[in-house]
LOROVEX-324370 format. One record per residue: x, y, z of N, C-alpha, C in turn. Coordinates in Angstrom, 1 decimal, m for minus. Layout:
BEGIN
(site (X,Y,Z),(X,Y,Z),(X,Y,Z))
...
***
This chain:
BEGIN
(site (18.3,7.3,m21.2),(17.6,8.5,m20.7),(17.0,8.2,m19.3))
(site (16.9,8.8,m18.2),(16.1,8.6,m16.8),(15.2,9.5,m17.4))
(site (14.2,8.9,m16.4),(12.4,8.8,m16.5),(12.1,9.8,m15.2))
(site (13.1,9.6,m14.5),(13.0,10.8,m13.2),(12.2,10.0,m11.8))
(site (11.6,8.2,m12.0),(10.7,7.8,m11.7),(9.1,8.0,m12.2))
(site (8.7,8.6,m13.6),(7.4,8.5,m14.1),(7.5,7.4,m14.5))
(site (8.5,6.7,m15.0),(8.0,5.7,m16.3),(7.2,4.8,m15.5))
(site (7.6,4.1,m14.4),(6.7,3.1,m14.2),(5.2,3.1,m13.9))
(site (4.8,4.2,m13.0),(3.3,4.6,m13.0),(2.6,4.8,m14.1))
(site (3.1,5.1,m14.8),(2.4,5.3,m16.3),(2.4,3.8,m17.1))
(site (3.4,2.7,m16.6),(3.6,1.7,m17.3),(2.3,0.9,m16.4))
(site (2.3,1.0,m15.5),(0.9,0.3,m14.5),(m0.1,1.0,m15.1))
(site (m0.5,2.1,m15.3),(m1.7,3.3,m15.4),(m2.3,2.6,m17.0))
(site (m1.0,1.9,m17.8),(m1.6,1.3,m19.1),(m2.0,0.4,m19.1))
(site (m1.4,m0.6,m18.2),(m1.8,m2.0,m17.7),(m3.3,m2.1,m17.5))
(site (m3.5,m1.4,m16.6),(m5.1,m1.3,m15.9),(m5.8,m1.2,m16.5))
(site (m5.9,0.2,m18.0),(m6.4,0.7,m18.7),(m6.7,m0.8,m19.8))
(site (m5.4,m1.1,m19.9),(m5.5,m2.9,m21.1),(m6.6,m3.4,m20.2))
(site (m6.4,m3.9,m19.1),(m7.1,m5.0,m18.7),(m8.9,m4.5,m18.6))
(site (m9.0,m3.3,m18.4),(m10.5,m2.5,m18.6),(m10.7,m2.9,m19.7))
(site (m10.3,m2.6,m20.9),(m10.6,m2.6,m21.6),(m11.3,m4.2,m22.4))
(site (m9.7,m5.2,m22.2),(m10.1,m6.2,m22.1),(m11.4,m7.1,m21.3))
(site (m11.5,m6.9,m20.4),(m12.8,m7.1,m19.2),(m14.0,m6.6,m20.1))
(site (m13.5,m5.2,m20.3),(m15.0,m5.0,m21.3),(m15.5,m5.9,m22.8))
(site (m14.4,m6.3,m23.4),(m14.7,m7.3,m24.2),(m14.9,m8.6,m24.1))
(site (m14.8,m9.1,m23.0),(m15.4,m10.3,m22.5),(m16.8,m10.4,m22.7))
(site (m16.9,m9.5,m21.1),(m18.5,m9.4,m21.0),(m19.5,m8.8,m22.3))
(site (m18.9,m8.3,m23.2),(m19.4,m7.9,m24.1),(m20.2,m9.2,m25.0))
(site (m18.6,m10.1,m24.9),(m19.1,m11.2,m26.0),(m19.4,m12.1,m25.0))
(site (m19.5,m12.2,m23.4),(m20.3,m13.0,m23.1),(m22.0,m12.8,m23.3))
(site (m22.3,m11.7,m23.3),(m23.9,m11.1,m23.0),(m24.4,m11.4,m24.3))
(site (m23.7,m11.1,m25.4),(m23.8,m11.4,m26.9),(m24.4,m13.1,m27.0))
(site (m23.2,m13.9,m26.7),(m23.3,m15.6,m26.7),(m24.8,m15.8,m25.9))
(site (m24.9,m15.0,m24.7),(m26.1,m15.5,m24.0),(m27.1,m15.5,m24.6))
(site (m27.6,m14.1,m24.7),(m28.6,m13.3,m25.8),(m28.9,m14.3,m27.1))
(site (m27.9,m14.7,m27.7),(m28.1,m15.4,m28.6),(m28.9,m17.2,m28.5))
(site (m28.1,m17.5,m27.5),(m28.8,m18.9,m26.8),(m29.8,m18.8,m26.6))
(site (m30.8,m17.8,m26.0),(m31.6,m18.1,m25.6),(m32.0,m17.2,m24.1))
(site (m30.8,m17.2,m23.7),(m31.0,m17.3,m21.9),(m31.3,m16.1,m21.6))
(site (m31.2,m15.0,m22.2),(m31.6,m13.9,m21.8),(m32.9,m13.3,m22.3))
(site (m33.5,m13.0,m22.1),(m35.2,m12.5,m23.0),(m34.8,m11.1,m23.5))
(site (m34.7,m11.4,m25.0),(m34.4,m10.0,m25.7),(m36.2,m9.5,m26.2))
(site (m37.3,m10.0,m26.2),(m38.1,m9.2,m26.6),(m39.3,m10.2,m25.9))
(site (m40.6,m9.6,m25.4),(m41.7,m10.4,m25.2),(m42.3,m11.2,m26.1))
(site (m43.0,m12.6,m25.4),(m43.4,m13.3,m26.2),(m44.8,m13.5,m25.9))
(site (m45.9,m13.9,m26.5),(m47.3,m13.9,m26.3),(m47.1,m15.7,m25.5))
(site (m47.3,m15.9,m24.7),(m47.3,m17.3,m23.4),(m48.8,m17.3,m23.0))
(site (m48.9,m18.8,m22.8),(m49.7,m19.5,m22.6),(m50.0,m20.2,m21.3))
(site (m50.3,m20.2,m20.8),(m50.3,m21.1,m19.4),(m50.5,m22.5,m19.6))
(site (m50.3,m23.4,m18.0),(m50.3,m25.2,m18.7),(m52.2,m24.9,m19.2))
(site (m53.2,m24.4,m19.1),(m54.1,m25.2,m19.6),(m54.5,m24.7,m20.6))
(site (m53.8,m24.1,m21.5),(m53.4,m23.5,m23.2),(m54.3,m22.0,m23.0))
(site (m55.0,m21.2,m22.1),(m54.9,m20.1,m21.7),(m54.0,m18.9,m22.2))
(site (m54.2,m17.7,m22.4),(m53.5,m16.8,m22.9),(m52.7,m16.4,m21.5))
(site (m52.0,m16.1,m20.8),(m51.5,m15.8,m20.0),(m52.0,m14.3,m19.3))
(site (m52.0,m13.4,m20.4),(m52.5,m12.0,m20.1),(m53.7,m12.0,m19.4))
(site (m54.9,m13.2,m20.2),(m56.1,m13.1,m19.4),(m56.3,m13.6,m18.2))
(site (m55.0,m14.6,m18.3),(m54.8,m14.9,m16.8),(m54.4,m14.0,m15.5))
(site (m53.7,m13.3,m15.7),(m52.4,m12.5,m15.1),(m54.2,m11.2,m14.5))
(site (m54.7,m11.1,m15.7),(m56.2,m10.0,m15.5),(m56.9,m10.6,m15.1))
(site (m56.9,m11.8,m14.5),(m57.9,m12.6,m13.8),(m57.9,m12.8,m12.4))
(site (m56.6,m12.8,m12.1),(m55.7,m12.4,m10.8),(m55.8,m11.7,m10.7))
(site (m55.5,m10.1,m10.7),(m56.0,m9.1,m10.5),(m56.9,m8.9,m10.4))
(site (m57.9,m9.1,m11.0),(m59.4,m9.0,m10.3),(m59.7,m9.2,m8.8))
(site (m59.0,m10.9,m9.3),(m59.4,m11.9,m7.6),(m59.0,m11.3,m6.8))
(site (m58.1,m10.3,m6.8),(m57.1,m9.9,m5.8),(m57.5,m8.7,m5.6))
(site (m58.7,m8.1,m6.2),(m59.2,m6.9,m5.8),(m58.2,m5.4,m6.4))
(site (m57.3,m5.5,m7.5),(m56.6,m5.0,m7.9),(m57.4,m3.7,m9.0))
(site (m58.1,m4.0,m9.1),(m59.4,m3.3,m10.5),(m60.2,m4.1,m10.6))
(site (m61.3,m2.9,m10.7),(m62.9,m3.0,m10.8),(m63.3,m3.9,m11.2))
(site (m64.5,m4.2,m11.2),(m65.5,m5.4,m12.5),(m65.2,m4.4,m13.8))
(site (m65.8,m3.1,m13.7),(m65.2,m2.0,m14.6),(m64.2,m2.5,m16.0))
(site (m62.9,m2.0,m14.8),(m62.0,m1.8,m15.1),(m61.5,m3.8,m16.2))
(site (m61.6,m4.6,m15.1),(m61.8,m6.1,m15.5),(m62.6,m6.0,m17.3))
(site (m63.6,m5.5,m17.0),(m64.7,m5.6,m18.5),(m63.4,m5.2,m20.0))
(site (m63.5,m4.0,m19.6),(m62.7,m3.1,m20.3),(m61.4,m3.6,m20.8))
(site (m60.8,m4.2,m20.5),(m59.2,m4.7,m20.0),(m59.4,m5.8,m20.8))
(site (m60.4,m7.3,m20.6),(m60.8,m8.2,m21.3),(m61.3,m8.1,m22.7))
(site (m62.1,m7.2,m22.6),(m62.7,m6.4,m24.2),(m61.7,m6.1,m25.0))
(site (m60.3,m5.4,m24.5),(m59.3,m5.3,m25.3),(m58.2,m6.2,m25.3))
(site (m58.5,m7.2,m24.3),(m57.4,m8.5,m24.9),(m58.2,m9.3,m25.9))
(site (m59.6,m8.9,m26.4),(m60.0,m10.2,m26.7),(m60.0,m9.9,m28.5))
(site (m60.0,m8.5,m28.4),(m59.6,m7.2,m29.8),(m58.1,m7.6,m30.4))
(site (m57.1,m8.0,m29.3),(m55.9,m7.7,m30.1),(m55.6,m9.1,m30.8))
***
């Protein structure tokens, strides 16, 4: 039977479609593999700084210095890191 010339654009048009497809299951199960090692941060963690420091109170402590919020705002902020 002649194809009239469709058949082969359509045989490319599937190729492409495979190889998308496939590409997408790579990355799929590469991001998976990662996630799982480690290397990617799937959720926050409560950190510490080197001098065993909560990080948060740090991070609000800088901000202060930096003029970012109040003594106020500093009070308040600290009062509720020190609650949770």
């Amino acid at each position: 039977m002649i194809m009239h010339g469709y058949g082969i654009p359509v045989f490319f048009l599937g190729l492409v479609v495979l190889g998308l497809i496939i590409l997408g299951v790579v990355v799929f199960v590469l991001a998976m593999v990662l996630r799982k090692n480690g290397k990617t941060p799937s959720a926050p963690r409560m950190m510490t700084n080197a001098n065993g420091q909560d990080s948060a109170l740090s991070i609000l402590r800088e901000r202060f210095a930096r003029g970012e919020i109040s003594k106020t705002e500093f009070d308040e902020m600290r009062q509720a890191l020190a609650q949770s």
